[in-house]
Rosetta silent file (secondary structure, phi, psi, omega in degrees, C-alpha in Angstrom):
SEQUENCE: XXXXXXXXXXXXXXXXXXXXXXXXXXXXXXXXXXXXXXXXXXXXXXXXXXXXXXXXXXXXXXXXXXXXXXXXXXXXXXXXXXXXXXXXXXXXXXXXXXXXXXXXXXXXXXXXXXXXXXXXXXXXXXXXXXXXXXXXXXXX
SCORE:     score description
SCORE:     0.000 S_00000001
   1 L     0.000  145.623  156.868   83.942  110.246   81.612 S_00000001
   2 L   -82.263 -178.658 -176.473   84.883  110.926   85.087 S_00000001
   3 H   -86.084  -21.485 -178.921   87.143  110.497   87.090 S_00000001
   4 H   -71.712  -23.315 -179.297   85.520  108.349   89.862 S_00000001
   5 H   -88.533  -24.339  161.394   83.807  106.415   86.619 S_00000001
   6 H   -32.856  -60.543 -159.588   87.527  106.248   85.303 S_00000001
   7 H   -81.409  -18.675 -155.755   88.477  104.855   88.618 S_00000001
   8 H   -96.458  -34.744 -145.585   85.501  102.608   89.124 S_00000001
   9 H   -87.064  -20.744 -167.980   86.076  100.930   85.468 S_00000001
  10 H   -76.544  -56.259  172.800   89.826  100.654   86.084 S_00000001
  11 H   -42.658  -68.048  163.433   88.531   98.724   89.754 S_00000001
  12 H   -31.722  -94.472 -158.652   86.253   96.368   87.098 S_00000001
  13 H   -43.085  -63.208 -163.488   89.372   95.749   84.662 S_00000001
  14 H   -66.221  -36.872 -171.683   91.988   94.842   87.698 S_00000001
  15 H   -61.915  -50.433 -175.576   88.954   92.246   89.359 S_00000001
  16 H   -33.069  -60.639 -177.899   88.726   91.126   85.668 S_00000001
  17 H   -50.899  -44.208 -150.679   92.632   90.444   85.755 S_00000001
  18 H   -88.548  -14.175 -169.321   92.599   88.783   89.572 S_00000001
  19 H   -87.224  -52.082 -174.751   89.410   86.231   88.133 S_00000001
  20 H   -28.745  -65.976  176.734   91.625   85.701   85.216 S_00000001
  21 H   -52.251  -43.698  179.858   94.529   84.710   87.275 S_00000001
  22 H   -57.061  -34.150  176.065   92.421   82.791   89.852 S_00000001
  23 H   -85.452  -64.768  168.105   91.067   80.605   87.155 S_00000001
  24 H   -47.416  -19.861 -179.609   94.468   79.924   85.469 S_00000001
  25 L    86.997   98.373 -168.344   96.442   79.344   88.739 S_00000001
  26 L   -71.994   17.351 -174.340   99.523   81.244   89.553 S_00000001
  27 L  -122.680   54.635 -178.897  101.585   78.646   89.268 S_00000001
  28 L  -131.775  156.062 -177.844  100.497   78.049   85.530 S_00000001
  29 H   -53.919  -36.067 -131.982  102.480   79.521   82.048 S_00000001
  30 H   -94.508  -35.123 -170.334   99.668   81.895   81.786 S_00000001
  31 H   -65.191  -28.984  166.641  100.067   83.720   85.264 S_00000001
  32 H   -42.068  -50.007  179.547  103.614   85.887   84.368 S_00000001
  33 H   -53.083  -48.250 -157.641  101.205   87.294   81.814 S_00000001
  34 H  -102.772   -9.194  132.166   98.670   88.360   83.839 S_00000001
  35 H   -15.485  -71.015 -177.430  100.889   89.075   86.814 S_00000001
  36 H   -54.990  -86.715 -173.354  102.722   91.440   84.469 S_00000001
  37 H   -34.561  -40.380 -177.922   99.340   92.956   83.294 S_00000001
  38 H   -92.216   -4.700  137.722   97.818   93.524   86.794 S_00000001
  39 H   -11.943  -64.867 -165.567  101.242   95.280   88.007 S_00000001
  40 H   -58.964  -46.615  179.741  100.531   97.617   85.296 S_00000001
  41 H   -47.597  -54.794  166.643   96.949   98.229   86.306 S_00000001
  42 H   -17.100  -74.454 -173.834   98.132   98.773   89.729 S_00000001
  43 H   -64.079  -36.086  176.553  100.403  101.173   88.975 S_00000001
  44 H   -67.800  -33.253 -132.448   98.466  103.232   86.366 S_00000001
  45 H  -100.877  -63.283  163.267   95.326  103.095   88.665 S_00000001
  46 H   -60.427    1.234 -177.913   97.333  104.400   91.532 S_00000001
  47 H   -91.623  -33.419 -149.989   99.328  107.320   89.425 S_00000001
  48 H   -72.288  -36.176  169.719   95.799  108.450   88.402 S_00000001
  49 H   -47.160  -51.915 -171.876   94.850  108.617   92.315 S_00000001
  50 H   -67.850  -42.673  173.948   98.028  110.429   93.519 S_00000001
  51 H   -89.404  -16.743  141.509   97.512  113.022   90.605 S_00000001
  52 H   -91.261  -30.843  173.527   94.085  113.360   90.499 S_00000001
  53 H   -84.041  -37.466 -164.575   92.155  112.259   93.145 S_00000001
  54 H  -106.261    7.308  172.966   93.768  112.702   95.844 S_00000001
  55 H  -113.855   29.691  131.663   94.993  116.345   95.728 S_00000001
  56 H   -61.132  -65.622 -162.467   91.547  117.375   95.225 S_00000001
  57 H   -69.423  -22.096 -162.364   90.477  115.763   98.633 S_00000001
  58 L   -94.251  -63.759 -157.641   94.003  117.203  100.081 S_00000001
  59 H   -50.382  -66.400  161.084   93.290  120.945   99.015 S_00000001
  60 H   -32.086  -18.291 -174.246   89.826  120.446  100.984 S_00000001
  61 H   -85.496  -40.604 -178.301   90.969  118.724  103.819 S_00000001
  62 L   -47.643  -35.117 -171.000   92.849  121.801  104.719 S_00000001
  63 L  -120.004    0.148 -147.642   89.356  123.586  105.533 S_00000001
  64 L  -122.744  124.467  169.208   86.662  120.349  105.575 S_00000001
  65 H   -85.638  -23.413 -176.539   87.435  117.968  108.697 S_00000001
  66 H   -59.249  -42.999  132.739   85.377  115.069  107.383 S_00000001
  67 H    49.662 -136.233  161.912   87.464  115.065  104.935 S_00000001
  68 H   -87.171   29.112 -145.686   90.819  115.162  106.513 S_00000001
  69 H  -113.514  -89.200 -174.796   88.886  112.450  108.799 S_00000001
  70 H   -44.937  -78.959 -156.379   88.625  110.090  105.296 S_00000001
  71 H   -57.349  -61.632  150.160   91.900  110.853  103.930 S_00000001
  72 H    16.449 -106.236  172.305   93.582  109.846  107.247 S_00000001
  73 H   -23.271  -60.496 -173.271   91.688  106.665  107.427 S_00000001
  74 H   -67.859  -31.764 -138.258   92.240  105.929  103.544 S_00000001
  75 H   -96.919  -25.565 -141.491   96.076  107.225  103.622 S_00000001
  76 H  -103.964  -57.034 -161.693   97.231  104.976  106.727 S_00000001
  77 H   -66.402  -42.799  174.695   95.142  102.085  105.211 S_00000001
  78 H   -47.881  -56.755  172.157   96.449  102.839  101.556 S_00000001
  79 H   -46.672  -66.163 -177.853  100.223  102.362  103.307 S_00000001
  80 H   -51.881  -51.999 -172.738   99.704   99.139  104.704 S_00000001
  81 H   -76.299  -43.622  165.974   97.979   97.825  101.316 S_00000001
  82 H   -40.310  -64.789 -173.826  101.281   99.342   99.129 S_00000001
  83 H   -31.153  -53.880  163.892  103.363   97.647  101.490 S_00000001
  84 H   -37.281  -75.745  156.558  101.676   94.469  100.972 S_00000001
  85 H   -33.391  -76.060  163.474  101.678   94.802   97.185 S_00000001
  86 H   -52.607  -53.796 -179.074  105.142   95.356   96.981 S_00000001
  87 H   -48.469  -37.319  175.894  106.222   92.687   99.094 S_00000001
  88 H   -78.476  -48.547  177.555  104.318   90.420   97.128 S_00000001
  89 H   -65.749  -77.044 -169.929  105.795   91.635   93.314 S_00000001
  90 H    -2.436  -41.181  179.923  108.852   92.006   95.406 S_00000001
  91 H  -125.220   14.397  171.083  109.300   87.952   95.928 S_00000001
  92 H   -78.342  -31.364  168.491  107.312   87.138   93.210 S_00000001
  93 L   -98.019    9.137  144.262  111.048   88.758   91.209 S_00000001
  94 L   -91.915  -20.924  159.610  112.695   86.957   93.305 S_00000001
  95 L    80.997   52.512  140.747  111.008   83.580   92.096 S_00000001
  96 L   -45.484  156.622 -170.410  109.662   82.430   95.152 S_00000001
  97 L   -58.901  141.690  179.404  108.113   79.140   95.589 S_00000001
  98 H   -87.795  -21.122  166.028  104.570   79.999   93.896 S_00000001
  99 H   -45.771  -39.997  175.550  102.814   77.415   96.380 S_00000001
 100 H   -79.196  -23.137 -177.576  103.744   79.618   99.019 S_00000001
 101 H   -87.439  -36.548  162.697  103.227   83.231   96.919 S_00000001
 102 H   -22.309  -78.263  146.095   99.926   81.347   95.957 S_00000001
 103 H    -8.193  -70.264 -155.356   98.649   81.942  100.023 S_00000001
 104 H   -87.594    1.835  163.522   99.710   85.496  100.171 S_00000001
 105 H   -40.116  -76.196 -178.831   98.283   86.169   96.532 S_00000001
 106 H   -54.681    6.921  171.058   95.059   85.236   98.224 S_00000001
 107 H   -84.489  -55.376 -167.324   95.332   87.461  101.157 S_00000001
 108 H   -36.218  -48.752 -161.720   96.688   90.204   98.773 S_00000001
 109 H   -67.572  -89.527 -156.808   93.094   90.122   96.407 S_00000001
 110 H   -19.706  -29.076 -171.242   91.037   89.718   99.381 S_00000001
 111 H   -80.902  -61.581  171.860   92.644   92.690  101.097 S_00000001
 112 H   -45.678  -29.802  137.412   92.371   94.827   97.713 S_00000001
 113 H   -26.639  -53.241  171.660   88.700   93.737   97.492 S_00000001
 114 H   -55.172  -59.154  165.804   88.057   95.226  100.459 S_00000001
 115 H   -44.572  -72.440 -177.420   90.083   98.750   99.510 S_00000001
 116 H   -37.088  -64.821 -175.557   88.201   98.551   96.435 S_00000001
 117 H   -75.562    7.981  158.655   84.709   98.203   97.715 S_00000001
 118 H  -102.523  -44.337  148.817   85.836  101.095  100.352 S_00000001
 119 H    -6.613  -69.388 -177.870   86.853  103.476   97.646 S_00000001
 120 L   -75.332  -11.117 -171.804   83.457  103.347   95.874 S_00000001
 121 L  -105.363   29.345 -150.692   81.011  103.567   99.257 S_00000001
 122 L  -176.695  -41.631 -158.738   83.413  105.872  100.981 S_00000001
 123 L  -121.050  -54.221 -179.610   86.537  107.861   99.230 S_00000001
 124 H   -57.106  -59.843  164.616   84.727  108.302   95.537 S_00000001
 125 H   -19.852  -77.112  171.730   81.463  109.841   97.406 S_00000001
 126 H   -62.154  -28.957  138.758   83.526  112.150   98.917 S_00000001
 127 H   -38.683  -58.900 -168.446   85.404  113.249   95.656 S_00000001
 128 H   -63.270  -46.009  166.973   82.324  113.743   94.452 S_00000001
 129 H   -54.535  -26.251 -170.854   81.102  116.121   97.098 S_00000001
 130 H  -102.677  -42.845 -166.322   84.208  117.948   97.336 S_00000001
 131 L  -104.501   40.704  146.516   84.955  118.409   93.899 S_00000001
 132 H    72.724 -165.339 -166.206   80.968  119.235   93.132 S_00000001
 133 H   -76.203  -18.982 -161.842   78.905  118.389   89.850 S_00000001
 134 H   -87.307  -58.871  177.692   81.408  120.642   87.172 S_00000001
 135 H   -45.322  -66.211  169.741   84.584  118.696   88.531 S_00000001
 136 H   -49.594  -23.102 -177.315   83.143  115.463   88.527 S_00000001
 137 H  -100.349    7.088 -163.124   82.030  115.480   85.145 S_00000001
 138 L   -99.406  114.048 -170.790   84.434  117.007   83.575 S_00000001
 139 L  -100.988  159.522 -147.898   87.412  114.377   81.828 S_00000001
 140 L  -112.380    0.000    0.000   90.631  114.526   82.107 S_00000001
């Protein structure tokens, strides 16, 4: 498998999690679980990016501008959406009211929707181009 279909299926499995949750309610016994579980996704999903994905696109950016155009664009946006994330587990362990964590849940998916569907038209593409047909296909 590759890594962008790695990355794609891991994007499927975290939506999976956020329907889960949406249908259960985050203020229901069920949501710590699945809280807990999409944390995890997060974080593995974003380890696999910082070690694989994105120092492919960084070795290239160095000679490609389009590129260091994209990662720019992704790495500024990518900041803003961590920030978010954290802030959100962040008072979610502090055991904030969930009526109110409820709100910025639903900003949170909505933003990560977004990220998501720019990743596959927009960031993966460009993996793919830069690290050519041998890279892409090749699993890690």
């Amino acid at each position: 498998m590759s890594l962008v279909e790695e990355l794609t299926q891991d994007h499927r499995r975290m939506q999976q999690t956020v329907e889960q949750l949406a249908q259960a309610g985050i203020a229901s016994e069920r949501a710590d679980e699945l809280l807990r579980i999409w944390r995890q996704e997060l974080v593995a999903h974003l380890r696999k990016e910082d070690e694989r994905l994105y120092p492919a696109l960084q070795r290239r950016a160095a000679s490609d501008e389009k590129v260091r155009w994209t990662l720019d664009f992704f790495a500024k946006d990518l900041g803003q959406v961590s920030g978010e994330v954290q802030s959100f587990f962040a008072r979610l362990d502090r055991g904030e009211d969930r009526a109110v964590l409820a709100r910025e849940y639903g900003k949170l998916v909505a933003r990560l929707k977004e990220r998501i569907r720019k990743e596959e038209n927009q960031l993966f593409p460009e993996y793919q181009r830069v690290a050519g047909p041998v890279a892409a296909q090749k699993a890690s």
